[in-house]
C-alpha positions as CSV (number, residue, x, y, z in Angstrom):
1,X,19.8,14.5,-3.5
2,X,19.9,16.8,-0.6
3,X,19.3,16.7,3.1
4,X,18.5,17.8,6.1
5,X,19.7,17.2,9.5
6,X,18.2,17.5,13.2
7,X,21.5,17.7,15.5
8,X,19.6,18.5,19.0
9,X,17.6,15.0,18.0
10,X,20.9,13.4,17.4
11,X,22.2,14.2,20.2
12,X,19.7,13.0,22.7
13,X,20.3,10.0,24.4
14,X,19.1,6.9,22.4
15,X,17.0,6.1,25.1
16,X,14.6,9.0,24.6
17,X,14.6,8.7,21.0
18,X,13.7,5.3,21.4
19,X,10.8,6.2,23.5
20,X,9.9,8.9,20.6
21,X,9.4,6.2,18.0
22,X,7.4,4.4,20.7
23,X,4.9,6.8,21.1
24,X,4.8,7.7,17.5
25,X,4.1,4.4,16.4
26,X,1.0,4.2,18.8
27,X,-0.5,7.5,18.2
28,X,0.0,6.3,14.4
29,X,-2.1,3.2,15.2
30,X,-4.8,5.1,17.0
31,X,-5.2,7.4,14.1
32,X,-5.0,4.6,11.4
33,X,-7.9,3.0,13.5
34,X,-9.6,6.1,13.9
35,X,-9.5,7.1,9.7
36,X,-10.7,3.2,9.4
37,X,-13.5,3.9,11.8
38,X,-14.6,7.0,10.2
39,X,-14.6,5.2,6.5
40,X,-16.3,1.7,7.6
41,X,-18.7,3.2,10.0
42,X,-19.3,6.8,9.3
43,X,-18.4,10.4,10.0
44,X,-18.8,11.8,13.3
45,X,-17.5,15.5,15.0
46,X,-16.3,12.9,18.0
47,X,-13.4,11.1,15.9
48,X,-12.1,13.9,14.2
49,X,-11.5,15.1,18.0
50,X,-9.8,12.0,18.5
51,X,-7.9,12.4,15.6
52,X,-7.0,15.9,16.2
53,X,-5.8,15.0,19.7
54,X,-3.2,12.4,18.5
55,X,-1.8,14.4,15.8
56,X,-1.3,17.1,18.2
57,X,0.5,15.0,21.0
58,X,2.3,13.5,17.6
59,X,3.7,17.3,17.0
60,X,4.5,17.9,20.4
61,X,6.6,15.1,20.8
62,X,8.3,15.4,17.7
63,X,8.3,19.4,19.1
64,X,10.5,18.6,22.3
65,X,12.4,16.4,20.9
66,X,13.7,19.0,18.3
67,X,12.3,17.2,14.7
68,X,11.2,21.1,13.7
69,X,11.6,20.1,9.9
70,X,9.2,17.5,10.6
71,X,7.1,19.3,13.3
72,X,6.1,22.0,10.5
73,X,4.1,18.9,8.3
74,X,2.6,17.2,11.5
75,X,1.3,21.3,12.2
76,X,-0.1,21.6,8.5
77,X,-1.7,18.5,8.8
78,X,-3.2,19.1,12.4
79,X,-4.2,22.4,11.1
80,X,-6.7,20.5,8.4
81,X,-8.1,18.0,10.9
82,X,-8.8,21.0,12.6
83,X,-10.3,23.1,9.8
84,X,-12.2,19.8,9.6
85,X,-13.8,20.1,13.2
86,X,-14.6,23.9,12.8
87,X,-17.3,22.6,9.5
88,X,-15.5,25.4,6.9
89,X,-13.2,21.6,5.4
90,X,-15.1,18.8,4.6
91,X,-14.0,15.6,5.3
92,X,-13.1,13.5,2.3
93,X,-12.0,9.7,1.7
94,X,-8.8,11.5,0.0
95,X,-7.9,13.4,2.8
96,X,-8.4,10.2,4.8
97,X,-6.1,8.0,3.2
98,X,-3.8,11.9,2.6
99,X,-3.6,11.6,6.6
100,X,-2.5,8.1,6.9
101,X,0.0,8.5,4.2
102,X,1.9,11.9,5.4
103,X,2.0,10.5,9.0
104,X,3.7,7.0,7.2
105,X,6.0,9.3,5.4
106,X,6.8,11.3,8.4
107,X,7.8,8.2,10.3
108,X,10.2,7.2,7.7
109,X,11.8,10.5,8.1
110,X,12.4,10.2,11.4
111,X,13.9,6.7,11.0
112,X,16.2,8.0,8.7
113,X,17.4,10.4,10.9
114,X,17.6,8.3,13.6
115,X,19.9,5.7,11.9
116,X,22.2,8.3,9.8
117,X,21.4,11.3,11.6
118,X,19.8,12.7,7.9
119,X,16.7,12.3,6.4
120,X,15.8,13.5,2.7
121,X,14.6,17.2,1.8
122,X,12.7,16.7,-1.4
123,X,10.1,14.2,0.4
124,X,9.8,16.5,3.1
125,X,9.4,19.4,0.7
126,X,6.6,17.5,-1.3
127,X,4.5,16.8,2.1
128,X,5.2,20.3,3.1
129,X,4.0,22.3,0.3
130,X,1.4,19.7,-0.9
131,X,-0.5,20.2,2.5
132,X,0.3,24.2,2.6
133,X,-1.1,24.5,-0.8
134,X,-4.7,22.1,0.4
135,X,-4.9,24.5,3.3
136,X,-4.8,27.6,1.6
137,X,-7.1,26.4,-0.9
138,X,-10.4,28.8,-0.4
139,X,-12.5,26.2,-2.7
140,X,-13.3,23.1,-0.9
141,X,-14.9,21.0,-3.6
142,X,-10.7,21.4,-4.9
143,X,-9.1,20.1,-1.8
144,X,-9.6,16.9,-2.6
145,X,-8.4,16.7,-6.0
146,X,-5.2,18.3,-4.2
147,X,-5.1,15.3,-1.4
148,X,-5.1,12.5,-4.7
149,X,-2.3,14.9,-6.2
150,X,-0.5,14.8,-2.9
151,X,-1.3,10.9,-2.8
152,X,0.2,10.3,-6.2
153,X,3.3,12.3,-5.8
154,X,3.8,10.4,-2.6
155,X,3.5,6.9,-4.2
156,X,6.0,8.3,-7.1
157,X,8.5,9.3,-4.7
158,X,8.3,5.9,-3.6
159,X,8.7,4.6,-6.5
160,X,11.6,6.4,-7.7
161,X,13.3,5.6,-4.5
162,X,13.0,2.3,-5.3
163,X,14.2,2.8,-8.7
164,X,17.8,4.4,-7.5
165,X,18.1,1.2,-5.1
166,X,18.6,-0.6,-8.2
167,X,20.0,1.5,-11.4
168,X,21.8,-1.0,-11.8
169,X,19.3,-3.9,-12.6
170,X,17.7,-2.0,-15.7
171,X,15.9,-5.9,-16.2
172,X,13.6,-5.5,-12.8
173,X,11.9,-1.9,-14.9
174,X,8.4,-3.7,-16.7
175,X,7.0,-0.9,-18.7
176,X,3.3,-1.8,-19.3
177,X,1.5,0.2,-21.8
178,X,-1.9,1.0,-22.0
179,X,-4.5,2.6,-24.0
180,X,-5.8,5.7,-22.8
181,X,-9.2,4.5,-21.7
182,X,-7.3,1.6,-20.0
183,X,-4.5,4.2,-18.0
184,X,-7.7,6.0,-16.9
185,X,-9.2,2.6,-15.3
186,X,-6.2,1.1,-14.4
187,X,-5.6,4.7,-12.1
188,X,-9.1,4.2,-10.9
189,X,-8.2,0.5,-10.0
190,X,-4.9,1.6,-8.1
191,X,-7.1,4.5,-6.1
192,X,-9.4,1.6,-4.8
193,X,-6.9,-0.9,-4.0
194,X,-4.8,1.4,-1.8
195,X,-7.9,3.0,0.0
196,X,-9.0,-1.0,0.6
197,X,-5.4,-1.8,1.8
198,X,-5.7,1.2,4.4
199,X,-9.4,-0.2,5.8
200,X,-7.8,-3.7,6.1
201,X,-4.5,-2.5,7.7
202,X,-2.3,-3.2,5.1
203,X,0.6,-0.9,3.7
204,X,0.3,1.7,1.1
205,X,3.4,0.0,-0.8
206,X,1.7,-3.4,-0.7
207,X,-0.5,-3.3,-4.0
208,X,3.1,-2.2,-6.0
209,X,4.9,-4.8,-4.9
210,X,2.5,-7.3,-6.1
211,X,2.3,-5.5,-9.4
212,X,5.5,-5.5,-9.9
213,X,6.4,-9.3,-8.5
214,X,3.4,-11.1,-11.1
215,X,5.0,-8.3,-14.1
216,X,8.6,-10.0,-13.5
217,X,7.4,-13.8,-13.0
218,X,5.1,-12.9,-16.0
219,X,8.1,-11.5,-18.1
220,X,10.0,-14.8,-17.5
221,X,7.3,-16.8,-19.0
222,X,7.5,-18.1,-22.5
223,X,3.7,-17.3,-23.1
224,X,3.0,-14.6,-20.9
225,X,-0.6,-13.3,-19.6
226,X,-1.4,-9.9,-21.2
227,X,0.4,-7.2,-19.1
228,X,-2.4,-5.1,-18.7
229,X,-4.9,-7.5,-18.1
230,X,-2.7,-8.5,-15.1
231,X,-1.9,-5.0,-13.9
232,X,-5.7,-4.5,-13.4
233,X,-6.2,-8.2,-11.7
234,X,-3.2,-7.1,-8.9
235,X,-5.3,-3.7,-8.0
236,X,-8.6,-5.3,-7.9
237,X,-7.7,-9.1,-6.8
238,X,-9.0,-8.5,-2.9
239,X,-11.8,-6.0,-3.6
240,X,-14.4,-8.4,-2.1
241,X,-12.5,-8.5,1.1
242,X,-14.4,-5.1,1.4
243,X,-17.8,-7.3,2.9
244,X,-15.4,-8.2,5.9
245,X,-15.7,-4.6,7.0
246,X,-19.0,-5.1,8.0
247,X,-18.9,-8.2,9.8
248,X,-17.2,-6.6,13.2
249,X,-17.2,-10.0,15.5
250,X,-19.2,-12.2,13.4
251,X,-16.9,-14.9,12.6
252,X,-19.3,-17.4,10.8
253,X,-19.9,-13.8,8.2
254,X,-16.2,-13.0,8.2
255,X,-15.4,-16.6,7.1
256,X,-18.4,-16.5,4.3
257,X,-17.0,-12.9,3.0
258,X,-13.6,-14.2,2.7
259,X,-14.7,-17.5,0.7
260,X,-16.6,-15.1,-1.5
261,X,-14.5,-12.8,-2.2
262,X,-12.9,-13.5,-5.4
263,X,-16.6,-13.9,-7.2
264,X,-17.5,-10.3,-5.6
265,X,-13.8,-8.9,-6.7
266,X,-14.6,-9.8,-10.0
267,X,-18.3,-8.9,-10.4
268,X,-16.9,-5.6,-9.4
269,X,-14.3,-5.2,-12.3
270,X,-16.7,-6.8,-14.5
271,X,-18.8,-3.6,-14.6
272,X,-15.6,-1.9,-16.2
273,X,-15.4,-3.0,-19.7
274,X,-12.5,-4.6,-21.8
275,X,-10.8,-6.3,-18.8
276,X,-13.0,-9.6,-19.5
277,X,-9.3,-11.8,-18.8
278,X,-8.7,-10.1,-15.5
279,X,-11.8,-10.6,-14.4
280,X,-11.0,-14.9,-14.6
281,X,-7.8,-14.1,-12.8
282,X,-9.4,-12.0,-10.0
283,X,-12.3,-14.8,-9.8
284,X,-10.2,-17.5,-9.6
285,X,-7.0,-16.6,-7.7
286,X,-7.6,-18.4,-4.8
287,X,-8.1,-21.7,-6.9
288,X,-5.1,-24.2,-6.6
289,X,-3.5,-26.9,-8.9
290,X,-4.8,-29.8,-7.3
291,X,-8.2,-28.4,-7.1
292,X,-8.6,-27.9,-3.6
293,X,-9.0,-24.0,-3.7
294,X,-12.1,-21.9,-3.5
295,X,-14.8,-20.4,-5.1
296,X,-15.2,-23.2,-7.3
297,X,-12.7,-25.7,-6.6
298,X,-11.1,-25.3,-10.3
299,X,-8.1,-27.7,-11.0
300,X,-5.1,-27.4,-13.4
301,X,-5.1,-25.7,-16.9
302,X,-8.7,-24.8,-15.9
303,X,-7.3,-21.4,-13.9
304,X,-5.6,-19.1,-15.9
305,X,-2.2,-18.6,-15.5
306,X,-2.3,-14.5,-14.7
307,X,-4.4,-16.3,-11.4
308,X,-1.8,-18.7,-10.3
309,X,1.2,-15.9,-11.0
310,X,-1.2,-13.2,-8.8
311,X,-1.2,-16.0,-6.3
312,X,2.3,-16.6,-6.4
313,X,3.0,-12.7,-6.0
314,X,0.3,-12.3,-3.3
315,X,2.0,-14.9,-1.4
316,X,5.6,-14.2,-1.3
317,X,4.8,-10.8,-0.8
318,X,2.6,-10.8,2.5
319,X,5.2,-13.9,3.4
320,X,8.3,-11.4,3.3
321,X,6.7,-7.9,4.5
322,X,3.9,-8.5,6.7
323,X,0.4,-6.9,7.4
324,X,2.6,-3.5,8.0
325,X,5.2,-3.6,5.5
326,X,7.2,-1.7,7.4
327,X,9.9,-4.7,7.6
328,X,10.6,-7.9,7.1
329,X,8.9,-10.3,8.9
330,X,10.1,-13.4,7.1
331,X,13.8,-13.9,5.6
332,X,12.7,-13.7,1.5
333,X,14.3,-17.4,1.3
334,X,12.0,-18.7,3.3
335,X,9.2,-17.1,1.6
336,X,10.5,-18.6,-1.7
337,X,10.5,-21.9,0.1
338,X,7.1,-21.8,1.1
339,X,6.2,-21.2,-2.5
340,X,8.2,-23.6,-3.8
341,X,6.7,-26.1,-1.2
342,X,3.5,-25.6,-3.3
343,X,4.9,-27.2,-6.7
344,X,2.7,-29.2,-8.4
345,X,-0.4,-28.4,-5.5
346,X,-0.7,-24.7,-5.2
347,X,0.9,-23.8,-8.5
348,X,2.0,-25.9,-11.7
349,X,6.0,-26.6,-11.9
350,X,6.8,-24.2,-14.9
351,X,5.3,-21.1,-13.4
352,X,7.5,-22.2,-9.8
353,X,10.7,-21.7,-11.9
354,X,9.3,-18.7,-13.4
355,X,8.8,-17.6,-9.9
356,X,12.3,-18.6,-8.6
357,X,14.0,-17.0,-11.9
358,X,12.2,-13.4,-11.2
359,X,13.5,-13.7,-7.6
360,X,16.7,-14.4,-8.5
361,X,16.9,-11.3,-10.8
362,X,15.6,-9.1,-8.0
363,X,18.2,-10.6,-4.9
364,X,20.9,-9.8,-7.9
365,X,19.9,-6.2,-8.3
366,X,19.2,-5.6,-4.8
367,X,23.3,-7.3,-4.0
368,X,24.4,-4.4,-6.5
């Protein structure tokens, strides 16, 4: 794997880089909330001012600061925002979510160079010419059929990345297959989940790791759930928190969205056919052993065990990484002690050791 270096950067005193990530942190934030704004409340010629203003003092910081590898993405990019102002690009959800992600992708860039003075080429390369190419694109009904390109070959990249980490621990790979109708919905199902993610504030990588969490405690069951059928309940599980978007400060509508929510997740994937089992697990993933959950207050063998494993996985996973899921907020053991705690309340005792014996396979391939 090559790589790319930024000596003038290294070399500046940490406390100047320091104050770099700073700021690029909080321009990130203002154009997260901005894209958010634009897709919960509407288009307007005002944000993408906004927007264009804090990728350009994004640029220029990363411009003085030497990060010219890095400065020549940030350009493309503000160069699109600003075809976008001038009327001749139209702004679309793809390129939204295309903006939030290169700016994510950027930053870990820079962190990499920060800590070992190197960051990887190939990333860089894929941002670079996937945003050169939806530039020079002269028809705009195809840029955004380039930004979900881009998208995808960002979330691969991720994905092999993750892969190298841990060569060594073959057992962690879950290979689901699918029909061809069901690759084609379970695609569509990813697309929503990480565009609902971005509204809500969550990280892109959040709706993988739950996938791939409930497809290891699921491969440590005796009897497990249908792979598929589980794959498309871990995309489509929190659709319904969608409604919370348009409560702004109402708290009484934000609490009745949230109890809702499974029922209106589900109804949702209910209007794609042949996923009738993840549709139960969506509807009733926030139902608990004991029968003190919600919608429905369902107890024991009446919730189907793909909606207790989704809970499981939803709950170590927000535990560990946080709302960001830029780092750990939690040490991972005392995420599997909170879900341990819920043994025999939360979650039935054989899918807790199912739980514990996936985790223990992933702390033994992330050791080597």
């Amino acid at each position: 794997m090559s790589h790319f270096a930024c000596k003038e950067f290294s070399a500046l005193e940490k406390d100047l880089k320091d104050d770099l990530l700073e700021c690029y942190v909080e321009a990130q934030q203002e154009i997260e909330e901005i894209i958010n704004s634009i897709e919960g409340e509407g288009f307007s010629f005002d944000k993408l001012d906004e927007l264009f203003r804090s990728l350009h003092s994004m640029k220029g910081n990363c411009s003085v600061c030497f990060l010219d590898p890095l400065v020549g993405v940030l350009h493309k990019l503000e160069e699109i925002v600003d075809g976008m102002r001038g009327g001749y690009i139209q702004y679309h959800h793809y390129l939204g979510d295309l903006i939030n992600v290169v700016i994510e992708k950027v930053y870990s860039l820079l962190q990499q160079i920060y800590q070992s003075h190197v960051a990887e080429s190939e990333l860089r390369d894929i941002l670079q010419q996937g945003l050169d190419g939806i530039y020079a694109e002269e028809d705009d009904a195809e840029r955004p059929k380039l930004a979900a390109l881009l998208l995808k070959q960002c979330s691969h990249q991720v994905i092999e990345e993750e892969e190298e980490d841990c060569r060594d621990a073959s057992s962690l790979i879950i290979k689901v297959e699918y029909t061809d109708q069901q690759q084609t919905d379970i695609d569509l199902f990813a697309g929503f989940s990480h565009k609902l993610n971005r509204l809500l504030g969550y990280s892109a990588e959040r709706s993988e790791r739950i996938l791939k969490l409930c497809q290891l405690i699921n491969a440590e069951l005796r009897a497990p759930v249908d792979p598929c059928q589980l794959s498309a309940a871990a995309y489509m599980h929190n659709m319904g928190m969608a409604l919370i978007l348009n409560c702004k400060d109402d708290e009484v509508a934000k609490q009745e969205a949230t109890m809702n929510h499974p029922m209106v997740g589900a109804k949702l994937l209910s209007k794609h056919e042949g996923w009738e089992d993840a549709v139960d697990m969506v509807k009733a993933h926030k139902e608990r052993f004991d029968g003190t959950g919600y919608p429905e207050g369902l107890v024991g063998p009446l919730i189907p065990q793909g909606a207790f494993i989704l809970s499981m996985a939803v709950m170590f996973i927000d535990s560990v990484w946080g709302k960001s899921g830029s780092e750990y907020n939690k040490s991972a053991m005392r995420a599997v002690q909170s879900v341990n705690f819920e043994s025999g309340k939360g979650f039935p005792q054989h899918l807790i050791e199912s739980f514990n014996a996936a985790i223990r396979k992933a702390l033994v391939a992330k050791r080597k």
